[in-house]
C-alpha positions as CSV (number, residue, x, y, z in Angstrom):
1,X,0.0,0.0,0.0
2,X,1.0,3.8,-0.5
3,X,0.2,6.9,-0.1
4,X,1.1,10.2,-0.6
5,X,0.8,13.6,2.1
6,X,1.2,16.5,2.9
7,X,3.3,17.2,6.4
8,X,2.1,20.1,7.8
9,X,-0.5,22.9,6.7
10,X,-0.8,23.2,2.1
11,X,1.1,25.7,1.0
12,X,2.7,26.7,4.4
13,X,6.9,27.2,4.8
14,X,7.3,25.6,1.5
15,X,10.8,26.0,1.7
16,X,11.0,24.0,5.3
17,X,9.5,20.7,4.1
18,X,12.5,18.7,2.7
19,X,14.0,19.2,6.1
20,X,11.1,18.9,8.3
21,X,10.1,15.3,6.1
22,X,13.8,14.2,7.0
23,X,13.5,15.0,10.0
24,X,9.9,13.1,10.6
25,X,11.5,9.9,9.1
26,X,14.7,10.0,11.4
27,X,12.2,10.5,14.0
28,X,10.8,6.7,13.4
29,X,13.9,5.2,13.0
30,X,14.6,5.1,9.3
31,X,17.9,7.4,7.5
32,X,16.8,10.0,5.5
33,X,18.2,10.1,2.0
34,X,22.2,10.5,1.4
35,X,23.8,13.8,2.9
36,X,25.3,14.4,-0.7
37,X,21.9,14.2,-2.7
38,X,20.0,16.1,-0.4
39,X,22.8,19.1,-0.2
40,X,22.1,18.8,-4.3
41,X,18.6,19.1,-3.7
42,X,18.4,21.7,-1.4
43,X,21.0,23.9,-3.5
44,X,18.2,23.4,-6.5
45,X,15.2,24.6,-4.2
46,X,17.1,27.5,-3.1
47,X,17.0,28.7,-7.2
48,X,13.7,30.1,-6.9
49,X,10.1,29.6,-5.4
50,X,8.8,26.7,-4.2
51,X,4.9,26.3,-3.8
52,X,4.6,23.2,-2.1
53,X,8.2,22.0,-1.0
54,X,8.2,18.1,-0.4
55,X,5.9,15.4,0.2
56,X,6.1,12.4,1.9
57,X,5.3,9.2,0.5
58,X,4.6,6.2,2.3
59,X,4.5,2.5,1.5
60,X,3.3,-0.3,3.9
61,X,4.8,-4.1,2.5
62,X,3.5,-6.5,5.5
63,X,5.9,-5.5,8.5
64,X,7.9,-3.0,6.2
65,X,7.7,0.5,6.1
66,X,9.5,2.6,3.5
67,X,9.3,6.2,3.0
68,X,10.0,8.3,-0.1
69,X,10.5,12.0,-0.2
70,X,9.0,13.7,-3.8
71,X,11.1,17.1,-3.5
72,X,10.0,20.3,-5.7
73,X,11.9,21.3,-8.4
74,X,11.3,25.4,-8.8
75,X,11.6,26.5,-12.7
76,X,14.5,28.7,-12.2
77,X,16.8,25.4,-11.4
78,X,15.4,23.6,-14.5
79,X,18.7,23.8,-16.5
80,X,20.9,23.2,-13.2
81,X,19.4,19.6,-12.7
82,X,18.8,19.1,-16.4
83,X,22.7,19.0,-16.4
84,X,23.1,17.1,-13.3
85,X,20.7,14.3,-15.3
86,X,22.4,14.8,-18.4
87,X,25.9,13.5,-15.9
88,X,23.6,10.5,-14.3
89,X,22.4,9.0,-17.5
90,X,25.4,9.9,-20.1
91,X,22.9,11.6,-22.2
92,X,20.9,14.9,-22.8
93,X,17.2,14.4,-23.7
94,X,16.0,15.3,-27.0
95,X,12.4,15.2,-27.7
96,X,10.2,16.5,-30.2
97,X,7.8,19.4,-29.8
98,X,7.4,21.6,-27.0
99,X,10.4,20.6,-24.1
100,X,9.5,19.0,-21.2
101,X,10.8,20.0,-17.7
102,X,11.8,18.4,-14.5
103,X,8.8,19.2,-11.7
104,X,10.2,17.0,-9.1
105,X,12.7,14.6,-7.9
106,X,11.9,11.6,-5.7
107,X,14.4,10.5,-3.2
108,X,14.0,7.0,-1.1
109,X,14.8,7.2,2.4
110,X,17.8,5.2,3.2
111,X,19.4,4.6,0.0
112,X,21.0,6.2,-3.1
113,X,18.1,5.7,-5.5
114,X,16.1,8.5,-7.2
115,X,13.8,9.2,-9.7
116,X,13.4,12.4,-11.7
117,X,10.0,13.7,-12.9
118,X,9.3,15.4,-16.2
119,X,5.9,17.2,-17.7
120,X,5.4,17.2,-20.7
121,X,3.0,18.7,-23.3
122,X,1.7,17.4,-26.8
123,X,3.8,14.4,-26.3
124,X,4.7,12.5,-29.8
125,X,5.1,8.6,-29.8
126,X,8.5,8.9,-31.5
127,X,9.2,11.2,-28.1
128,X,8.0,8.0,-26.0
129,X,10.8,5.4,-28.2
130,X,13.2,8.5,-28.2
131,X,12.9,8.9,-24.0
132,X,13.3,5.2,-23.4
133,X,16.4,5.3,-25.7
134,X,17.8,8.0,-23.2
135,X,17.4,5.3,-20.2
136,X,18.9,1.8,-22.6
137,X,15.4,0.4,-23.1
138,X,15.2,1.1,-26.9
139,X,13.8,-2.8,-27.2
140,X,10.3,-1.5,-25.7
141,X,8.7,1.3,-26.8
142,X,6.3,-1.1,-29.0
143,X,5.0,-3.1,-25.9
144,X,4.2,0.7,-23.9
145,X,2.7,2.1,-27.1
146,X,0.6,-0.9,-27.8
147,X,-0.9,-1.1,-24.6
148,X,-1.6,2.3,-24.6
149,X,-3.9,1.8,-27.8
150,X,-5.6,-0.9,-25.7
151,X,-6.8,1.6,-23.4
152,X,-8.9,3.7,-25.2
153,X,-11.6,3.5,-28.5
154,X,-8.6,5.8,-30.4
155,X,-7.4,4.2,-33.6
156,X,-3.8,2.4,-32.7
157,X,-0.8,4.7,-34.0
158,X,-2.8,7.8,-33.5
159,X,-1.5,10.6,-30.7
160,X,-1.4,9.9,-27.1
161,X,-4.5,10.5,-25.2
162,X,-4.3,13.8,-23.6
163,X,-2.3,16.8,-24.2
164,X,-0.5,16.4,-20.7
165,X,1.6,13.6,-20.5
166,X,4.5,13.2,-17.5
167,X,7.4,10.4,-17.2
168,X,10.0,9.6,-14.8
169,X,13.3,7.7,-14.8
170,X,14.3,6.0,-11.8
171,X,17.9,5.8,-11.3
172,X,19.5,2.9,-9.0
173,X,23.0,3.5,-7.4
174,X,23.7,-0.4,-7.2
175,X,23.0,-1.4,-10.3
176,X,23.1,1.5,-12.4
177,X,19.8,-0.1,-14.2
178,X,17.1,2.8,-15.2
179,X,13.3,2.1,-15.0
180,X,10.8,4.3,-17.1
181,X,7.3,5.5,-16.6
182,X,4.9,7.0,-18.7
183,X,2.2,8.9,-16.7
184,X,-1.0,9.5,-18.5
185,X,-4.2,11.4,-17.0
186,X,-7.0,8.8,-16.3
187,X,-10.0,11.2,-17.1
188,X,-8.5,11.3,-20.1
189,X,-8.2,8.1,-20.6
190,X,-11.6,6.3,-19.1
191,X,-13.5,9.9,-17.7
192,X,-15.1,8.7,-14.7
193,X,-14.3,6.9,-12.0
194,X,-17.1,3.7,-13.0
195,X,-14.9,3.6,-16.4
196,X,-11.5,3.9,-14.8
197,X,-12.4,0.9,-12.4
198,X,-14.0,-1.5,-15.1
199,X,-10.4,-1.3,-17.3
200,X,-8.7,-1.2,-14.2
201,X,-10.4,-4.7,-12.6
202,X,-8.5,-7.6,-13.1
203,X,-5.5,-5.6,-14.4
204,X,-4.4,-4.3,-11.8
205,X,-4.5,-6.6,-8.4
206,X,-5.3,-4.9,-4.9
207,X,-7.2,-2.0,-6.5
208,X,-11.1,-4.1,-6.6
209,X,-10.0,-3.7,-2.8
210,X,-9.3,-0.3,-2.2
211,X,-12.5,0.8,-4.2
212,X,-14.0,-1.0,-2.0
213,X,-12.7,0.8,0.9
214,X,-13.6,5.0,-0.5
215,X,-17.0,5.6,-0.4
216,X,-18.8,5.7,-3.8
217,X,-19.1,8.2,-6.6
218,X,-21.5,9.2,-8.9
219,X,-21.1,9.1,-12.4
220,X,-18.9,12.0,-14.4
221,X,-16.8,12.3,-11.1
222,X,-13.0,11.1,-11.1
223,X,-10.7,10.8,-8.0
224,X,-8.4,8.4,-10.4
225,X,-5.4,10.9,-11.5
226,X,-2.5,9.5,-13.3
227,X,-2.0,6.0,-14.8
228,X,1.7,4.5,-14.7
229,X,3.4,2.7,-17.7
230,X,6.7,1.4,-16.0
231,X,9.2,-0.5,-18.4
232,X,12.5,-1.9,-16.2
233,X,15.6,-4.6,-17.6
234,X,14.2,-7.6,-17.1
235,X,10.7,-6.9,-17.1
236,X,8.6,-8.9,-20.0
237,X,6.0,-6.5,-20.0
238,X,4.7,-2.8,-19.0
239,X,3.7,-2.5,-15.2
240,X,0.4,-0.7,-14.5
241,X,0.1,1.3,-12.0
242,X,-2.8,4.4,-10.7
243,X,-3.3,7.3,-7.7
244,X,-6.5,7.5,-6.4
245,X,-7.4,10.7,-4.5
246,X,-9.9,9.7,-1.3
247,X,-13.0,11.4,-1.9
248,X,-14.2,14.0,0.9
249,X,-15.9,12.0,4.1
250,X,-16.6,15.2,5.8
């Protein structure tokens, strides 16, 4: 199980979070991410304005509990960590159409590994083959693009659904392997959240469950916000992967 929150008050001492999140996971025992990372980190936030900071992510696997921390990236250190990227993976990122940018970079707690987060707009399918290139998995884009046709009534080898599209590539110290993941909006997708569960069921397991759990919604409404795509070495197909905002009990 995971989740995502906010620590503290929305939008309050944006520029305190990454320290005050460290400091909440030392607090239970765990090591926040390497001093050397987050000194990169914190040099990037300090390049402009921050709106939200850091959040916390947590994920519950039986009697272990990790925690990730999903730091800000303000636009003013865009082509500071562009280069740092550029170093980490041996090569820039070319794309066509309008350039993407880094939003945010996800640190575990404990360990080396990262993952950098782009947005992107008017995304092409060559950009999807030419961004896996970047990360050594030119072998897959077919098996992400065709199940991506799968998904919607949209004639196969047409545009990507939506005009927002986000990716991410996690980086492992150990191993040096890089995974991929291609974020697509679910509204735009499915729409609702009735269409979003009914592609979803049997797809993805645990997720029958946690609808389940959240109280129901009526049709037209959709707490379902990104779908993942993730393509790793080794892995014989795409893994699937969704948020799911908990509607208001209140």
């Amino acid at each position: 199980m995971r989740y995502t929150v906010e620590v503290g008050s929305p939008g309050v001492n944006a520029e305190r979070r990454l320290s005050d999140i460290c400091e909440f996971v030392l607090g239970r025992g765990f090591l926040p991410p390497p001093v050397d990372l987050l000194d990169r980190v914190k040099d990037l936030q300090a390049a402009g304005l921050l709106t939200y900071g850091a959040w916390l992510g947590v994920r519950h696997d039986g009697a272990d509990d990790r925690f990730k921390i999903y730091a800000e990236v303000p636009t003013a250190a865009g082509s500071a960590v562009e280069d740092w990227i550029n170093q980490v993976l041996g090569a820039p990122l070319r794309l066509p159409g309008p350039p993407p940018r880094i939003e945010m970079i996800g640190l575990d707690a404990g360990t080396g590994e990262l993952e950098v987060y782009y947005a992107s707009t008017d995304m092409l399918r060559t950009g999807v083959s030419m961004a896996l290139n970047r990360a050594g998995l030119s072998g897959t884009p077919a098996s992400i693009l065709s199940v991506i046709d799968g998904m919607t009534s949209v004639s196969a080898g047409a545009r990507l659904p939506g005009r927002d599209v986000g990716f991410s590539y996690g980086l492992s110290q150990g191993t040096h392997e890089v995974a991929f993941t291609l974020y697509l909006v679910a509204q735009k997708l499915f729409g609702d959240d009735q269409s979003c569960t009914e592609w979803l069921a049997g797809r993805l397991p645990g997720h029958g469950d946690l609808m389940q759990i959240l109280p129901a919604t009526p049709p037209g409404i959709t707490h379902h916000g990104l779908v993942g795509l993730t393509v790793a070495p080794g892995a014989a197909r795409p893994l699937l992967s969704t948020g799911v905002a908990a509607p208001c009990m209140g």
